[in-house]
C-alpha positions in Angstrom: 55.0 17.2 -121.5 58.7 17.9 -123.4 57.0 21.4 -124.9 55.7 22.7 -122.0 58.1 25.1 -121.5 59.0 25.7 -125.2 55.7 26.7 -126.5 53.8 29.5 -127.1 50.5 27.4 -125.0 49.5 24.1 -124.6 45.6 23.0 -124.4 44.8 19.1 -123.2 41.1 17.7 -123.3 40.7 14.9 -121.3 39.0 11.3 -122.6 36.0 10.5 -120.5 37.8 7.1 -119.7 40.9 5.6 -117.6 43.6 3.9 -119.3 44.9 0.7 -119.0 46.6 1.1 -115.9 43.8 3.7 -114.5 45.7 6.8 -115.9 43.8 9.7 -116.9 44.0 10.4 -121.0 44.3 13.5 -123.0 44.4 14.7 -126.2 47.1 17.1 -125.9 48.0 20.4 -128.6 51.0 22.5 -128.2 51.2 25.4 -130.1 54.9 27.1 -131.2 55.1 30.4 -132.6 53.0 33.4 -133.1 49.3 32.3 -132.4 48.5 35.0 -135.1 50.6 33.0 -138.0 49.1 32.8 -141.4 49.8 29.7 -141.9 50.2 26.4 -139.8 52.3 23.1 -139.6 50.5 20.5 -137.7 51.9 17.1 -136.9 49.6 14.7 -136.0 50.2 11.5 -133.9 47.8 8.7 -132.2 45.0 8.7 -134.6 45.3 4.8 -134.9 45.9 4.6 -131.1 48.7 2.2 -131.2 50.1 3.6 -134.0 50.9 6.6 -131.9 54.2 5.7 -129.7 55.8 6.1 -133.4 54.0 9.6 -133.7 54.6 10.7 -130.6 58.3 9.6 -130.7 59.1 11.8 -133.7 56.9 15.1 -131.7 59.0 14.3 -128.6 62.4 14.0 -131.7 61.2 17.3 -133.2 61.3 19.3 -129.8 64.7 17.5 -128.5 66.3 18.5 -132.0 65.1 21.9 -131.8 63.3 21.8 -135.2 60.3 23.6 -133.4 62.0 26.7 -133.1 61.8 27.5 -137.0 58.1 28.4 -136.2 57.5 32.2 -136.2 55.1 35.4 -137.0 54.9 33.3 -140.5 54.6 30.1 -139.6 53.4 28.6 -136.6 54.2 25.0 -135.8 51.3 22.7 -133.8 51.7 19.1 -132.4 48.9 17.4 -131.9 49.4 14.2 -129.6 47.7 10.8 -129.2 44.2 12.0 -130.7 42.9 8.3 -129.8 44.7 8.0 -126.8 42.3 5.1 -125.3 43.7 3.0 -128.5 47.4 4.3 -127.7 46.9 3.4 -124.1 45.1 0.0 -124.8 47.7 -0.7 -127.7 44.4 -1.1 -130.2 44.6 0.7 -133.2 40.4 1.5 -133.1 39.2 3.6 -130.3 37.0 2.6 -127.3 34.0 1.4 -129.0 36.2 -0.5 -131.8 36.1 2.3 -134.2 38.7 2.7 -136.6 38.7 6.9 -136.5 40.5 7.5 -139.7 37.2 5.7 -141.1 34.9 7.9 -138.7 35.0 11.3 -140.5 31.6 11.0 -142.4 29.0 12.7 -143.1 26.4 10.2 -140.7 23.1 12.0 -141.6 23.9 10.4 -145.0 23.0 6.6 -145.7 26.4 4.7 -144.2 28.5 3.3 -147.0 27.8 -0.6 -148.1 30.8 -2.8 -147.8 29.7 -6.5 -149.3 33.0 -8.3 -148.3 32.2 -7.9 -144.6 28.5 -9.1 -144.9 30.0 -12.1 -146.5 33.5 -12.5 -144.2 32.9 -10.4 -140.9 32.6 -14.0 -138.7 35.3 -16.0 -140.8 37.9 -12.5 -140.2 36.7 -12.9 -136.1 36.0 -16.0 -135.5 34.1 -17.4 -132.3 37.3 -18.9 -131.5 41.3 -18.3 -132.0 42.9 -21.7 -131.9 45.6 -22.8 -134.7 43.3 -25.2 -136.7 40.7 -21.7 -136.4 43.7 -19.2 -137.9 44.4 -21.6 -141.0 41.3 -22.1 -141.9 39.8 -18.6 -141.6 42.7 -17.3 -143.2 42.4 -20.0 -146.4 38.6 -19.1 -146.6 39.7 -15.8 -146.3 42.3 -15.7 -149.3 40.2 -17.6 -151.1 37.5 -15.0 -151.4 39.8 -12.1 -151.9 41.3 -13.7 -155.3 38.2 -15.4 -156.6 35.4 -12.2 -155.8 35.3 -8.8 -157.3 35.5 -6.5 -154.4 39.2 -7.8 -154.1 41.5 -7.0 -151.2 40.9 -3.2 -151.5 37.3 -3.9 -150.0 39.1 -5.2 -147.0 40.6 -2.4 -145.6 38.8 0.5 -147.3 35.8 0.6 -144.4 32.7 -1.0 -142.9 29.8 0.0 -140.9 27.8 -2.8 -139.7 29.7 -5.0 -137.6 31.8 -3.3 -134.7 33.7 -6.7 -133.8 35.6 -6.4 -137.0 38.7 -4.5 -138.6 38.6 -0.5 -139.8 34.8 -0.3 -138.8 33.9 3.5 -139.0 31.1 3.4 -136.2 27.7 5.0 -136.9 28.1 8.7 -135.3 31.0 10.4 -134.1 33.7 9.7 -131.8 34.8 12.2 -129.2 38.4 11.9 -131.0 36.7 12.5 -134.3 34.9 15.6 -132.1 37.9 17.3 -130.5 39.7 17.5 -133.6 37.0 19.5 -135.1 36.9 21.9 -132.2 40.7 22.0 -132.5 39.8 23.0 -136.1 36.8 25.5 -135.7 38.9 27.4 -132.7 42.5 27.6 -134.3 42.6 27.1 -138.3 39.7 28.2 -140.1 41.0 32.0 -140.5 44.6 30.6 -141.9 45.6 31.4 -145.3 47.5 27.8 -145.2 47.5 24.6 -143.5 49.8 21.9 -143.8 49.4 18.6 -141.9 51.5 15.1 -141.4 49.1 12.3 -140.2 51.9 9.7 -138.9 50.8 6.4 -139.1 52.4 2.6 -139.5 52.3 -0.6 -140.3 52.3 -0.8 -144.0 55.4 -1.0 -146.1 58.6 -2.3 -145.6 60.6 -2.3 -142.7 62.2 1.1 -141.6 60.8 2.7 -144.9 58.4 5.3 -145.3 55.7 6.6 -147.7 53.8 9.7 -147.8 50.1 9.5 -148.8 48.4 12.4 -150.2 44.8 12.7 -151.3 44.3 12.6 -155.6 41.1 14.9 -155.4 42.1 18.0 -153.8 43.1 21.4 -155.0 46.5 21.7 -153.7 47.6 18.0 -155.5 50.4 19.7 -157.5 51.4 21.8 -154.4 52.0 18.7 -152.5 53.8 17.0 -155.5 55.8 20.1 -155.8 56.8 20.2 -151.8 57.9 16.8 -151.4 58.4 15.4 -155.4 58.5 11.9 -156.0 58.7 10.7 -152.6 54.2 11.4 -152.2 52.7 8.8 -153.9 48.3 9.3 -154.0 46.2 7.1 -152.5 45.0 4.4 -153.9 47.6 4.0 -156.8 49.5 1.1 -157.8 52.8 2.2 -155.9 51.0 2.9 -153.0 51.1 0.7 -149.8 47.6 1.3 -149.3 46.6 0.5 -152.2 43.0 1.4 -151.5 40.9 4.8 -151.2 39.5 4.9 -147.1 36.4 6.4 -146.4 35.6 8.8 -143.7 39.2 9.7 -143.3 40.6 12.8 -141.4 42.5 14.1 -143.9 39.7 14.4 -146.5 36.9 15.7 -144.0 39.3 18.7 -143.3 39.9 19.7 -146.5 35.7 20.0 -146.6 36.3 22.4 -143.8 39.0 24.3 -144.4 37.4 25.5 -147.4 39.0 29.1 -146.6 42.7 27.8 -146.5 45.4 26.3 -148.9 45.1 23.2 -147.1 48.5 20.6 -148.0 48.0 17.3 -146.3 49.6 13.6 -146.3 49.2 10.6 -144.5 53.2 9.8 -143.4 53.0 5.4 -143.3 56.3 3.9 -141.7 56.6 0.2 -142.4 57.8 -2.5 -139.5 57.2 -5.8 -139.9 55.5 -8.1 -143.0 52.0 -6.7 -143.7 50.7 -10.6 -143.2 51.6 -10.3 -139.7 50.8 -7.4 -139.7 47.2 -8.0 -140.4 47.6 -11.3 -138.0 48.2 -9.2 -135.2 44.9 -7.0 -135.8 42.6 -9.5 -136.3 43.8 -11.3 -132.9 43.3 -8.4 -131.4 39.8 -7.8 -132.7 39.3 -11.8 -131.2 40.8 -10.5 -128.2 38.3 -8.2 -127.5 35.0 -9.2 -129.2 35.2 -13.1 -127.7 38.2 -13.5 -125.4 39.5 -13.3 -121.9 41.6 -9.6 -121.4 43.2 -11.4 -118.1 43.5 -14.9 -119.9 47.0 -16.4 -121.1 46.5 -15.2 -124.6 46.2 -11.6 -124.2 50.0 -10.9 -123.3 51.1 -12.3 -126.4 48.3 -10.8 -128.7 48.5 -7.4 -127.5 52.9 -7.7 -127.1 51.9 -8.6 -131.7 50.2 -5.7 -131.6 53.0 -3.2 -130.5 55.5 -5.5 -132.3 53.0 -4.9 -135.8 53.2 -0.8 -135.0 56.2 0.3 -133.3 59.2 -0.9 -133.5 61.5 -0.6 -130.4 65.1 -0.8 -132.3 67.2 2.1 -132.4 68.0 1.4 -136.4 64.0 1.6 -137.2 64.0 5.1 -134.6 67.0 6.6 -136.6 65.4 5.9 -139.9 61.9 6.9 -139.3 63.2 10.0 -137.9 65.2 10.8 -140.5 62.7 10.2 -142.8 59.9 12.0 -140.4 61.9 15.4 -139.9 62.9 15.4 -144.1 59.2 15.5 -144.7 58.3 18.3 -142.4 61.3 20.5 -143.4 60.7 20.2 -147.3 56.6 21.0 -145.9 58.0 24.4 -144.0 59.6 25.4 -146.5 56.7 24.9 -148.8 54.4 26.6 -146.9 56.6 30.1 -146.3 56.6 30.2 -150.2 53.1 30.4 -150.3 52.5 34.1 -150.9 
């Protein structure tokens, strides 16, 4: 690990599965400053698996760049790194059992959520088969039902729970990502006056851009607004690129926890290539694995999409997202040593 011998201790819980290439996997959390702190900065990478060599590149960044060594007795900084590190290994965005994690934080002794779109779409979004004449016309049928029905295309990405084939399905208990964070939680955080948290994620927006994410029904809204201004944008909104409200996401089931704590989180979305593709790439890759062949002459090029549609290997797109990555958590350590 790059922090090993810069922080204060590391912790690593290992996956119960091998990798792609038979590597072991771990969740990994390095800690930097005084374990004692007040408050905490965490920055959070891999939670969309794939998602996670952008996450990871801006921990490894931060640690290069020396930005870590701002934590103190005050404020401790944590990196959390690749918390679905099956997905990051795999290069899927959902987890081992298909499960989109940022859609698994629920409350499952409740009734899971309805999603109608899916009842009427799940087979036309993953079809039986993925040939060209297959793509066009799913896709068509597919438009065609998000501009004519009701649910519109906020239904599409805001969560299912019936059919574990398909796009952002939250599953129907737990994950063991979903179960280590909240172990990471109950041992470290809960007696904190303050926690502040950047979730990176990509793939929406435009290229080399970024846009934080916050949450519109919390507490510490005009906190967050007053940290990082203009640039946090709630989600949901018109100006957001996710112009939907998730369910069972992380962010929102730790604020339920941290009940205690000033709790200041965002979701930090970096943009790469058109969304369209984008959302190409993901539903090959749902194909991929629900009906394909893993070792068949398709797989390289859907799984080489996937990286392409969430991390982008161009040292303009690095410099910017970094830029961008490290201005956010300087303007949120600052924020949180003015909390008295």
């Amino acid at each position: 690990m790059a922090c090993a011998s810069e922080a204060t201790f590391t912790k690593s819980w290992q996956h119960p599965l091998r990798g792609i290439e038979g590597e072991k996997l771990y969740v990994d959390l390095a800690w930097f400053g005084d374990v004692a702190a007040s408050k905490v900065l965490v920055l959070l990478s891999g939670t969309h698996g794939v998602e996670g060599f952008c996450g990871s590149g801006i921990q490894v960044g931060s640690i290069k760049t020396q930005w870590h060594r701002q934590s103190d007795r005050d404020v401790a900084i944590v990196m959390i790194h690749s918390l679905n590190p099956w997905g990051m290994s795999h290069w899927r965005r959902v987890n081992e059992d298909g499960i989109d994690l940022n859609r698994n934080f629920l409350d499952f002794q409740q009734p899971l959520p309805e999603n109608l779109l899916y009842d009427d779409l799940a087979e036309i979004i993953i079809p039986q088969e993925w040939t060209e004449e297959t793509q066009v016309k799913t896709l068509d049928r597919i438009v065609e039902y998000l501009y004519s029905s009701e649910l519109g295309i906020e239904a599409l990405a805001r969560g299912q729970y019936h059919y574990w084939y398909a796009p952002f399905y939250g599953g129907e208990v737990p994950t063991w990502s979903n179960c280590v964070l909240r172990k990471i939680v109950q041992q470290y955080f809960l007696d904190k006056q303050a926690i502040g948290l950047l979730d990176y994620h990509t793939g929406l927006g435009q290229y080399a851009t970024g846009q934080l994410i916050g949450q519109n029904n919390t507490k510490e809204k005009d906190l967050a607004s007053k940290i990082w201004g203009d640039k946090l944008v709630m989600a949901g909104s018109r100006n957001s690129v996710a112009a939907y409200n998730p369910q069972g996401t992380l962010i929102s089931a730790l604020r339920n926890t941290l009940t205690e704590s000033i709790y200041i989180a965002a979701a930090y979305e970096f943009g790469t290539i058109l969304e369209t593709e984008v959302f190409h790439a993901l539903r090959a890759d749902h194909w991929l694995h629900a009906h394909g062949n893993l070792q068949g002459k398709l797989a390289q090029g859907i799984k080489q999409n996937m990286l392409n549609a969430f991390y982008c290997d161009r040292p303009d797109w690095q410099e910017s997202i970094c830029n961008l990555a490290f201005t956010a958590q300087q303007e949120l350590l600052t924020g949180l040593r003015s909390i008295s």
